[in-house]
C-alpha positions in Angstrom: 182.4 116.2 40.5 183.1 113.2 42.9 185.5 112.8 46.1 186.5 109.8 47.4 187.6 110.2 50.8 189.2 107.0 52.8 188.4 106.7 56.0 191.7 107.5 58.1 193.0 104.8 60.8 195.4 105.0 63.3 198.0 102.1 63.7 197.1 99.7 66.5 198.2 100.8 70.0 198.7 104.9 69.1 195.2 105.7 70.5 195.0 104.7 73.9 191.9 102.7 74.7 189.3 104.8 77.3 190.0 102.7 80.7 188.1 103.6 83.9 191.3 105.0 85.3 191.9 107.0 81.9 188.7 108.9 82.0 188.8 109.3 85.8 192.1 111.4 85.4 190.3 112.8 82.6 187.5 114.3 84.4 189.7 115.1 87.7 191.9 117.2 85.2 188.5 119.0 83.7 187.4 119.7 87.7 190.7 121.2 88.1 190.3 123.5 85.2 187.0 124.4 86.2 188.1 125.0 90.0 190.8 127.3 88.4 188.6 129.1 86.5 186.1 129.6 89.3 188.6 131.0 91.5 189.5 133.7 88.8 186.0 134.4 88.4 185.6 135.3 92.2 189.0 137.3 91.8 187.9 139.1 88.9 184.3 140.0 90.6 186.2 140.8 93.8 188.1 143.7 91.8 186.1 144.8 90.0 183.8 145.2 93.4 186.8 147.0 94.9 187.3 149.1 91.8 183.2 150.3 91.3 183.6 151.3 95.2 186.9 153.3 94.8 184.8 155.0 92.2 181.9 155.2 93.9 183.9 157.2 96.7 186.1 159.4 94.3 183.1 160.6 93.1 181.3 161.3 96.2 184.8 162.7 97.2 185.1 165.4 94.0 181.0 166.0 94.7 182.1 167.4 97.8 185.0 169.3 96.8 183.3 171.1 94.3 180.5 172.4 97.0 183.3 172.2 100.0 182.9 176.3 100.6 178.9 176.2 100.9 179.6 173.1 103.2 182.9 173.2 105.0 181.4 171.1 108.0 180.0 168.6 106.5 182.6 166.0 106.9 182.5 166.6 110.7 179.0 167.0 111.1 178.9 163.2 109.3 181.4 162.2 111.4 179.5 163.4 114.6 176.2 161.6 113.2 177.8 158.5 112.6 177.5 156.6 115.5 174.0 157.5 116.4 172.9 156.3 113.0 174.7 153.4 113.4 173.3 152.6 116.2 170.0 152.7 115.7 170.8 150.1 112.1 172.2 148.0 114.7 169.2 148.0 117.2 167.1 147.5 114.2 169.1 144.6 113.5 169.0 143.5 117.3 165.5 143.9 117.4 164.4 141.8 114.1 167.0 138.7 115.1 165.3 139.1 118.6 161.5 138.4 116.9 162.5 135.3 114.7 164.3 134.1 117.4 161.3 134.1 119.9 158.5 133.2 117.3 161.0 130.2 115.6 159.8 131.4 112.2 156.3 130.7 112.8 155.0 134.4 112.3 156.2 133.8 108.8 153.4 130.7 108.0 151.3 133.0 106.9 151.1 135.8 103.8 150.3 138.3 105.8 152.5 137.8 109.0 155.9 138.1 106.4 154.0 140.7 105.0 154.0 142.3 108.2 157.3 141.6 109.2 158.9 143.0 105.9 156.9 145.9 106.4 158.7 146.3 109.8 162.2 145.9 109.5 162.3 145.6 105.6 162.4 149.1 104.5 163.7 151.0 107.2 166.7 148.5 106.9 167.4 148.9 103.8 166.6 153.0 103.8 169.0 153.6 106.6 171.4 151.3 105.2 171.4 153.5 102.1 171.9 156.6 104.5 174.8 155.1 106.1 176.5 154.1 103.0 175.5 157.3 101.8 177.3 159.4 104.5 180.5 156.9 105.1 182.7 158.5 102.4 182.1 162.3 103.6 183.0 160.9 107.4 186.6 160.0 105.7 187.1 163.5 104.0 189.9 165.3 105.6 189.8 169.1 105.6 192.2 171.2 103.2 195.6 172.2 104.6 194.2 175.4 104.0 190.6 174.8 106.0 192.0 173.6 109.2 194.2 176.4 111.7 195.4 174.0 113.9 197.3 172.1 111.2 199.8 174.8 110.9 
């Protein structure tokens, strides 16, 4: 079995001839799309960011509601705790933006001076960070109509 095929042409003047100014506006239109589609992208992962922490919370929320009686003050013992936490992440903070700011990065030259420093502010940073994130949703929790007197 054989086919012939004929090669296919268009008439002169129906395919318009690639000009500098053709692809230009080609690749102008392609940025475009791309731009579009990176600003869905960042949409996209900004709700489903939103949505993870909703659930994040709801879950922390029905966690406490199903051990609420064995720890009714919770939420305001959180609450009360709060600030002190937070204060001490933020002197933390203040006190690691103080040393690279008087040593200008040099303590980090060597291996075992950012060893040293990431010993120091790394994981107490990131430890109380995870407390704080860890109490924020219970410091929202607002007693049961029920739980709270003066609400009558």
């Amino acid at each position: 079995m054989q086919f012939d095929i004929a090669p296919y042409s268009l008439p002169a003047g129906q395919l318009p001839r690639a000009t500098p100014s053709l692809s230009a506006d080609l690749l102008r239109q392609m940025l475009d799309v791309q731009r579009q589609q990176l600003e869905l992208m960042k949409a996209n992962q900004t709700a489903l960011t939103a949505m993870a922490e909703a659930q994040n919370q709801a879950r922390k929320r029905s966690w406490f509601d199903r051990w609420q009686e064995e720890f009714p003050d919770l939420p305001e013992n959180c609450r009360q705790v709060m600030p002190i936490l937070e204060r001490a992440y933020l002197n933390l903070i203040a006190t690691l933006a103080e040393e690279v700011r008087d040593n200008n990065g040099e303590s980090f030259e060597s291996d075992f001076a950012l060893r040293d420093f990431v010993d120091r502010f790394g994981l107490p940073l990131v430890h109380l960070g995870g407390i704080l994130s860890a109490l924020a949703p219970l410091t929202e929790v607002q007693p049961n109509q029920g739980d709270n007197p003066s609400s009558s």
